[in-house]
C-alpha positions in Angstrom: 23.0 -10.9 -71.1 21.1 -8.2 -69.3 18.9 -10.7 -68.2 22.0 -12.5 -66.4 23.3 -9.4 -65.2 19.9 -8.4 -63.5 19.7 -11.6 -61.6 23.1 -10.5 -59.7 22.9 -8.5 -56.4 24.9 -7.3 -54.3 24.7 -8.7 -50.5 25.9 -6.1 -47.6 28.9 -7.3 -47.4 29.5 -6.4 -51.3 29.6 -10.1 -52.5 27.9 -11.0 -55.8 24.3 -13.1 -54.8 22.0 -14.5 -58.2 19.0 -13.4 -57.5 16.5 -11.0 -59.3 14.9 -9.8 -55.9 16.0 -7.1 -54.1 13.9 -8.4 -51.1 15.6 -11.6 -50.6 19.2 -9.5 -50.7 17.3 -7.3 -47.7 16.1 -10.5 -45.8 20.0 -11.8 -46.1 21.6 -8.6 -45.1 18.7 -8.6 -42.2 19.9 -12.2 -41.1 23.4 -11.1 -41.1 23.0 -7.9 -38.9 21.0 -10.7 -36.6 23.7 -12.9 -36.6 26.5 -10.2 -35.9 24.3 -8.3 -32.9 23.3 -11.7 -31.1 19.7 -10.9 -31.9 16.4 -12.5 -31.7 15.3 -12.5 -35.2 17.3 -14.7 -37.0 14.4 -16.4 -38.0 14.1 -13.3 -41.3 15.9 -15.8 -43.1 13.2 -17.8 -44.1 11.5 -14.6 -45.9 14.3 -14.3 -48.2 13.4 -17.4 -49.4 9.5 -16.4 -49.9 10.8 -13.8 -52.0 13.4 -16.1 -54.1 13.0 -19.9 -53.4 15.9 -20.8 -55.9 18.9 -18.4 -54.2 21.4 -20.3 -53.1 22.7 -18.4 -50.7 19.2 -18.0 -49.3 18.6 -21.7 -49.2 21.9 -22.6 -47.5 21.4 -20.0 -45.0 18.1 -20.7 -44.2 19.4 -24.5 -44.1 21.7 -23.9 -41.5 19.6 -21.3 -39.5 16.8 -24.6 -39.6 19.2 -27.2 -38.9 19.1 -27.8 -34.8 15.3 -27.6 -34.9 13.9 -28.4 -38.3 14.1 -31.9 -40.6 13.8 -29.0 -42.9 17.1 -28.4 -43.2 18.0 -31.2 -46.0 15.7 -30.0 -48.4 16.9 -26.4 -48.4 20.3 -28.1 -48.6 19.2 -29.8 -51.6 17.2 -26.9 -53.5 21.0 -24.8 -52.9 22.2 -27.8 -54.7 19.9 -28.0 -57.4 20.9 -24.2 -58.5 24.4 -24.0 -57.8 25.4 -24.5 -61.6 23.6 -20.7 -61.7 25.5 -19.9 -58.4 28.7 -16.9 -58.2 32.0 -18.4 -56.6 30.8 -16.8 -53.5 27.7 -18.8 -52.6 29.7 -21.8 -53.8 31.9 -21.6 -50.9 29.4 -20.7 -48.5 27.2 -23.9 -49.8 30.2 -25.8 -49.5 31.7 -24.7 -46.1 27.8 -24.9 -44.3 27.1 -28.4 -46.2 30.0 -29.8 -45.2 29.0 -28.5 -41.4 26.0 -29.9 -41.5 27.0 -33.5 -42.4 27.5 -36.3 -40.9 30.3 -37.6 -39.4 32.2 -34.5 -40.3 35.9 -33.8 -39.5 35.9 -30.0 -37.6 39.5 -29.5 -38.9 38.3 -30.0 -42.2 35.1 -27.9 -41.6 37.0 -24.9 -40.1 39.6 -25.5 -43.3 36.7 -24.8 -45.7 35.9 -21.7 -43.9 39.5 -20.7 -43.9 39.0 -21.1 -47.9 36.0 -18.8 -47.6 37.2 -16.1 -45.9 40.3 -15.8 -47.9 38.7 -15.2 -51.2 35.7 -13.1 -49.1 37.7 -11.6 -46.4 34.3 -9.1 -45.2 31.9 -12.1 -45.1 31.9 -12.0 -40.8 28.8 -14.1 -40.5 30.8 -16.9 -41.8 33.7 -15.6 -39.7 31.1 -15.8 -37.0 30.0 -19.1 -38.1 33.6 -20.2 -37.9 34.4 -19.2 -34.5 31.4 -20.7 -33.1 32.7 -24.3 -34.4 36.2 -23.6 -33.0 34.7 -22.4 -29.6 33.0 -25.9 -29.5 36.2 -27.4 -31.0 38.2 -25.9 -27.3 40.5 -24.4 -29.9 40.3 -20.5 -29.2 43.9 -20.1 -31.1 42.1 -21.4 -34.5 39.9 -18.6 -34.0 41.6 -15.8 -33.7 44.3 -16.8 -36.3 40.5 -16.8 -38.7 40.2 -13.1 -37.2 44.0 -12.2 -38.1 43.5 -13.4 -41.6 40.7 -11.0 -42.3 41.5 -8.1 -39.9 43.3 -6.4 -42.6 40.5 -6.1 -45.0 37.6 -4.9 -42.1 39.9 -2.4 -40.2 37.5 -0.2 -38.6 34.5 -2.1 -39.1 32.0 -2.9 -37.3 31.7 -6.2 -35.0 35.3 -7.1 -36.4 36.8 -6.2 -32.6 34.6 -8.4 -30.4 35.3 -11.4 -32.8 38.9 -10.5 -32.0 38.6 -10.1 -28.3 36.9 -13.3 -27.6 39.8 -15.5 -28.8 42.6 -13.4 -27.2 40.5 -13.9 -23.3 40.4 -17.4 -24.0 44.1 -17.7 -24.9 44.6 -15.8 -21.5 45.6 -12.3 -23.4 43.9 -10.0 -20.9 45.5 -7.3 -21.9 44.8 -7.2 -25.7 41.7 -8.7 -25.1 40.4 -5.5 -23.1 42.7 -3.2 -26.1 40.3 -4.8 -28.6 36.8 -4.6 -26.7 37.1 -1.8 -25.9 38.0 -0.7 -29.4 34.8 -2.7 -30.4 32.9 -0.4 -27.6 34.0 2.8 -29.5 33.0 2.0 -32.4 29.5 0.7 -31.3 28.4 1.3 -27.8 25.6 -1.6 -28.7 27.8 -4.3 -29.8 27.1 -6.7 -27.3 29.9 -9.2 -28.1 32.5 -6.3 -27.6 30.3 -5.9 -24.1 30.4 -9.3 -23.0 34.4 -10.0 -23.9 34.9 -6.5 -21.9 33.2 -8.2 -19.2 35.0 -11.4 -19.2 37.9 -9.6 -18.6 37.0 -7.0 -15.8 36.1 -10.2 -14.2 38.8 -12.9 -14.7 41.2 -9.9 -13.3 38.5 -9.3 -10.3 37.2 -5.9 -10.8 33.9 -6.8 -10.0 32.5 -3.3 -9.1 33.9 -2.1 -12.1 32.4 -4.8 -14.5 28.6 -4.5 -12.9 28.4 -0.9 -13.5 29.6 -1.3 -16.8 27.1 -4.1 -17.6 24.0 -2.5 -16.2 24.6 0.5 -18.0 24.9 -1.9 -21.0 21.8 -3.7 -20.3 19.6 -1.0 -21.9 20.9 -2.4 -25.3 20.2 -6.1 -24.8 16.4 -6.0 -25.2 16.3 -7.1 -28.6 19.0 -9.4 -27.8 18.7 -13.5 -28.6 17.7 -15.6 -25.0 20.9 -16.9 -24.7 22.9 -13.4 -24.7 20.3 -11.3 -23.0 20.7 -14.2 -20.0 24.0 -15.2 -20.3 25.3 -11.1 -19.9 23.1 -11.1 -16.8 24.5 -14.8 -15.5 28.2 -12.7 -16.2 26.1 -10.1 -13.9 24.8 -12.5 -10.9 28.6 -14.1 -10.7 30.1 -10.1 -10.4 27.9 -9.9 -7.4 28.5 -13.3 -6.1 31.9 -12.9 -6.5 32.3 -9.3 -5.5 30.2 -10.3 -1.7 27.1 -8.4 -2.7 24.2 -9.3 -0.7 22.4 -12.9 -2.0 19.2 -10.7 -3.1 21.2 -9.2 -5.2 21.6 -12.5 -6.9 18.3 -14.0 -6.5 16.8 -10.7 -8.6 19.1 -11.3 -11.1 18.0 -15.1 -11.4 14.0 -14.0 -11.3 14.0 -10.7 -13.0 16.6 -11.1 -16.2 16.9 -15.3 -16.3 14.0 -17.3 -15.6 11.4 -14.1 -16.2 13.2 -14.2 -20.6 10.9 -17.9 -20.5 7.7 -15.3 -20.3 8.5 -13.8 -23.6 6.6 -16.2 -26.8 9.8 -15.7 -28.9 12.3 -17.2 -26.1 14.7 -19.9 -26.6 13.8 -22.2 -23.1 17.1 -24.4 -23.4 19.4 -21.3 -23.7 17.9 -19.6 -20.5 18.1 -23.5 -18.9 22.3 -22.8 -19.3 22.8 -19.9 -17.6 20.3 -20.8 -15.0 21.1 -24.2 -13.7 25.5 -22.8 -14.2 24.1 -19.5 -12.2 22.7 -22.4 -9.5 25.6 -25.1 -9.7 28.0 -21.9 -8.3 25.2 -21.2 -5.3 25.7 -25.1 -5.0 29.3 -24.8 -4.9 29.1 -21.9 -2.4 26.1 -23.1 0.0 24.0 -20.8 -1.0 21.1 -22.7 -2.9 18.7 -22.6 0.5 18.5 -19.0 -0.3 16.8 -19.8 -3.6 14.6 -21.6 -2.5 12.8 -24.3 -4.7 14.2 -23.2 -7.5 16.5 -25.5 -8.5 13.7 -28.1 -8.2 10.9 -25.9 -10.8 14.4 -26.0 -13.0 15.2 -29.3 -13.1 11.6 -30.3 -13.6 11.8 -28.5 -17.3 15.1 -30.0 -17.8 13.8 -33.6 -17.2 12.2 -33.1 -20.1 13.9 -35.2 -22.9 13.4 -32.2 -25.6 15.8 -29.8 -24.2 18.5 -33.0 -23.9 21.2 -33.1 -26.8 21.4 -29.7 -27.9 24.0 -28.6 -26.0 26.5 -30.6 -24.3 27.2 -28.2 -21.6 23.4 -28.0 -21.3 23.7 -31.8 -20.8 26.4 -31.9 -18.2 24.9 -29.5 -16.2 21.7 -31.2 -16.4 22.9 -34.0 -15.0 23.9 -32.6 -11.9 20.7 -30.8 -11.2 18.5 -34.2 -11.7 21.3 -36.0 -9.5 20.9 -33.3 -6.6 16.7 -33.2 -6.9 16.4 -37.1 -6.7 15.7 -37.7 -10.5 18.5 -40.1 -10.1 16.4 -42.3 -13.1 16.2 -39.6 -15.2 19.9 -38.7 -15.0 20.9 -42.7 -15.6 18.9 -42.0 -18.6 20.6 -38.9 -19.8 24.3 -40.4 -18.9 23.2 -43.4 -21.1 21.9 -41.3 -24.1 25.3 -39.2 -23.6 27.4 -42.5 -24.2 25.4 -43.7 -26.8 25.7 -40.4 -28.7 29.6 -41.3 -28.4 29.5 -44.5 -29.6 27.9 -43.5 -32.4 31.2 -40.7 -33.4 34.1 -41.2 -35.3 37.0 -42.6 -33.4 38.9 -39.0 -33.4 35.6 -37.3 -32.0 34.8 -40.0 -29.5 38.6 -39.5 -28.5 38.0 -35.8 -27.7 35.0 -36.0 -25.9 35.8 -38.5 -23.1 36.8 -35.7 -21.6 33.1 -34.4 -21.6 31.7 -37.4 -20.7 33.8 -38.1 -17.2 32.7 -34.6 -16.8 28.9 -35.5 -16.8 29.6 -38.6 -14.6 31.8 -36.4 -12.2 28.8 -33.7 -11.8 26.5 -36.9 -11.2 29.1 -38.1 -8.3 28.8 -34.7 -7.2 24.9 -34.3 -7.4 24.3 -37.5 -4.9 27.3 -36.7 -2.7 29.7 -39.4 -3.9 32.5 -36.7 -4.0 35.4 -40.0 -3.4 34.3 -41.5 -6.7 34.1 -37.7 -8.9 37.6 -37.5 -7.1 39.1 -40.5 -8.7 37.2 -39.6 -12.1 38.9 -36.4 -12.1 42.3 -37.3 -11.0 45.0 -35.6 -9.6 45.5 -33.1 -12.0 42.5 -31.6 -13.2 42.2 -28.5 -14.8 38.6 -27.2 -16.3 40.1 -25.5 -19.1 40.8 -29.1 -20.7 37.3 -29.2 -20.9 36.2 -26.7 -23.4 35.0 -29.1 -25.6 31.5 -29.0 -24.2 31.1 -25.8 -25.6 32.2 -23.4 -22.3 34.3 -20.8 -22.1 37.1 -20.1 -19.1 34.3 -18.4 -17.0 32.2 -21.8 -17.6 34.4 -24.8 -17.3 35.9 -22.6 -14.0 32.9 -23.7 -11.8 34.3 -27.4 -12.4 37.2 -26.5 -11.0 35.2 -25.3 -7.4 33.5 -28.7 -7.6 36.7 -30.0 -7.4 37.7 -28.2 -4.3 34.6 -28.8 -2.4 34.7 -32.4 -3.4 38.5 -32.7 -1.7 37.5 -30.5 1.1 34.4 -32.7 1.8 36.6 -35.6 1.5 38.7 -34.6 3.9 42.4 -34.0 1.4 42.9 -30.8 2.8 46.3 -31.0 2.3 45.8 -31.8 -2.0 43.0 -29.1 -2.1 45.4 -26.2 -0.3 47.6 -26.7 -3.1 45.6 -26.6 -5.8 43.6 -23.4 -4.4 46.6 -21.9 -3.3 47.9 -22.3 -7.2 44.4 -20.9 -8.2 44.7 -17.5 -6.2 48.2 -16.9 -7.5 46.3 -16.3 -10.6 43.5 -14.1 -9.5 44.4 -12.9 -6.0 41.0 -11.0 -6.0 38.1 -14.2 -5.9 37.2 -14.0 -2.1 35.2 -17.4 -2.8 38.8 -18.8 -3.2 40.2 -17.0 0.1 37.0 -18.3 2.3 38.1 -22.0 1.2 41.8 -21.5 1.7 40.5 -20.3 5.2 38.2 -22.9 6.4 41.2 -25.7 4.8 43.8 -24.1 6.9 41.4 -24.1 10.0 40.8 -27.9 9.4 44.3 -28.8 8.9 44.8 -27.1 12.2 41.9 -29.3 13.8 43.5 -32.1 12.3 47.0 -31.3 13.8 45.8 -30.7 17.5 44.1 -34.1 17.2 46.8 -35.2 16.3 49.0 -33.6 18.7 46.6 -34.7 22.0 46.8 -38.4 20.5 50.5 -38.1 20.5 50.5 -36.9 24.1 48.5 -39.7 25.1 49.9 -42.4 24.0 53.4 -41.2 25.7 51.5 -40.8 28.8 50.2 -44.3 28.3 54.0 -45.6 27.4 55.4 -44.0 30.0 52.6 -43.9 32.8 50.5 -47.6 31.7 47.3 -47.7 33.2 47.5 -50.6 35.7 43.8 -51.6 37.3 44.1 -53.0 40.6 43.1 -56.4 41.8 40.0 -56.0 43.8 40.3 -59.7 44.8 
């Protein structure tokens, strides 16, 4: 009995873990603090398992930690397996809600159901709070989310990390105003929370207070250093877009892109495909804006690394805008090949997930039509009434999917429906008066549907003069 009671730990988050070694509970507890701060050393997983190789809760983390990378990932699933008869009722659910994650075929209702299950019984377990808003990000289902947040927010009042996990869903829902309540909130607590940072930011932004939300990032920045690739660049991309929106000089922007994005691929421990993201978004909005002669070759050195089939199929956002940037460098091959792989992938999804992502798909094969100039066919795959948001099912929040919606203007302003893209602009800036991207388009439309009018005025005139005064040539006979 002793013996039994020895072999059960207590985690950090004060859950009962079998294990006899108090090193693989400080390699979990490690993991989770990784998981929670965004950081770069997730990776301290796989030493709690050199320390205990038949934890449970060890294995299955480790198993999902491994599982976009590794073919490792089964096994661990299976050595969780084999011990889960030893197992407390608290790594039973978090084998079952992660296994279930990482099968095939899997149903994300059910998935985020099984986390609900979790988190109910083990209310202070955030990673898997974490674990389960990441799914319903990539779900498009922000409301999911923070109902997961509400249902635990009683027990973790006060804690830690708890408020930027609340903020996040609340932005996307279009809750400004409690969304900024709770970041900030996050903020007091920890100055170094960088979700609470980046939510903060999203909403200095989407209401246009640009100034406001660069200072307050680059006196953030300090803190992201030990930050993963993909939040150390993607708070920076949130950084380049508060300039380019706010009219700072391009420079400003270009440093940005060299100094924080592309310069994280120097590092030996950097994730390449996450700084890919928020490079080639940071250079489809310089597209969109007719600004990428300023930058030089670089979106051709970018989409050189992303022709490289390895960094295809992790990310479907990754994807879509990978397609664009071969398209516009003349990889037109290489993009075919990724459009085909992308349909293929679909094929090969249950009917409900193949129903959902369409929606990505058309997306890929607009941002192609855009790449090689064919802006009347994107215009007919979008429609009449598109709206980005619908497409958070690539794994993009409002910020991201809003760049499809300025591919959508240019593409009707280059088209020549001036009259179709005032609307929908006009519509935009009713929502955030303060984008002077937005303005600069409404102005160069309204200038072209006056154009449009005096040619059409002087071909009025002339054919009354012609009705009324017919040219008659004389006979020279």
């Amino acid at each position: 009995m002793e013996e039994e009671e020895g072999r059960i730990k207590l985690d950090g988050c004060g859950y009962d873990v079998t294990t006899s070694s108090q090193l693989c509970i400080s390699a979990i507890n490690s993991y989770y603090h990784q998981v929670l701060t965004y950081g770069r050393k997730r990776r301290v997983i796989l030493e709690a398992l050199v320390h205990d190789n038949n934890c449970v809760l060890a294995n299955t983390l480790a198993a999902h930690f491994v599982s976009s990378h590794s073919s490792r990932a089964t096994s661990l699933l299976h050595a969780a397996k084999s011990h889960l008869e030893h197992a407390t009722l608290y790594e039973k659910l978090v084998f079952n809600a992660i296994s279930y994650l990482m099968s095939q075929g899997r149903d994300d209702d059910v998935a985020v159901e099984l986390h609900c299950k979790l988190l109910k019984e083990f209310p202070r377990d955030l990673v898997s709070l974490k674990r389960a808003q990441i799914l319903c990000f990539y779900m498009g289902r922000p409301d999911l989310s923070l109902s997961l947040v509400n249902q635990v927010l009683p027990q973790n009042e006060g804690e830690n990390y708890i408020y930027g996990m609340l903020a996040f869903p609340l932005l996307e829902l279009g809750r400004m105003k409690d969304a900024e309540e709770a970041a900030k909130r996050g903020f007091e607590i920890n100055e170094h929370d960088g979700w609470s940072q980046h939510a903060l930011c999203h909403v200095l932004q989407y209401e246009c207070r640009f100034r406001e939300a660069v200072k307050f990032m680059e006196e953030c920045s300090s803190s992201w250093s030990s930050s993963s690739s993909f939040m150390l660049t993607h708070n920076w991309w949130h950084v380049a877009l508060c300039y380019l929106e706010g009219s700072a000089p391009m420079q400003s922007v270009l440093e940005v892109y060299d100094n924080y994005i592309w310069k994280e691929l120097d590092k030996t421990d950097a994730a390449a495909p996450e700084v890919y993201l928020n490079a080639v978004a940071l250079l489809l909005r310089l597209c969109v804006r007719d600004e990428l002669e300023f930058f030089g070759d670089r979106l051709h050195k970018l989409a050189d690394c992303l022709a490289d089939q390895a960094n295809w199929y992790l990310e479907w956002h990754l994807d879509v805008l990978t397609v664009w940037a071969l398209a516009k460098t003349g990889q037109i091959s290489k993009a075919d090949n990724l459009l085909k792989g992308l349909k293929e992938r679909i094929s090969r999804m249950t009917k409900k997930k193949q129903q959902i992502m369409q929606k990505g798909m058309m997306l890929a094969e607009v941002l192609y039509a855009y790449g090689r100039g064919n802006y009347k066919y994107g215009l007919e795959l979008l429609g009449p009434d598109f709206d980005g948001n619908d497409c958070k099912i690539i794994g993009a929040s409002d910020e991201q999917v809003d760049v499809f919606n300025e591919v959508w203007y240019i593409m009707l302003l280059n088209s020549g429906d001036a009259t179709k893209a005032i609307e929908v602009i006009d519509k935009r800036i009713k929502k955030r008066d303060g984008t002077a991207f937005l303005w600069r388009l409404l102005v160069r439309l309204v200038a072209l549907c006056h154009q449009i009018l005096c040619l059409w005025f002087w071909r009025i005139v002339l054919l009354l003069l012609l009705h009324f005064f017919p040219y008659r040539r004389e006979d020279t006979n």
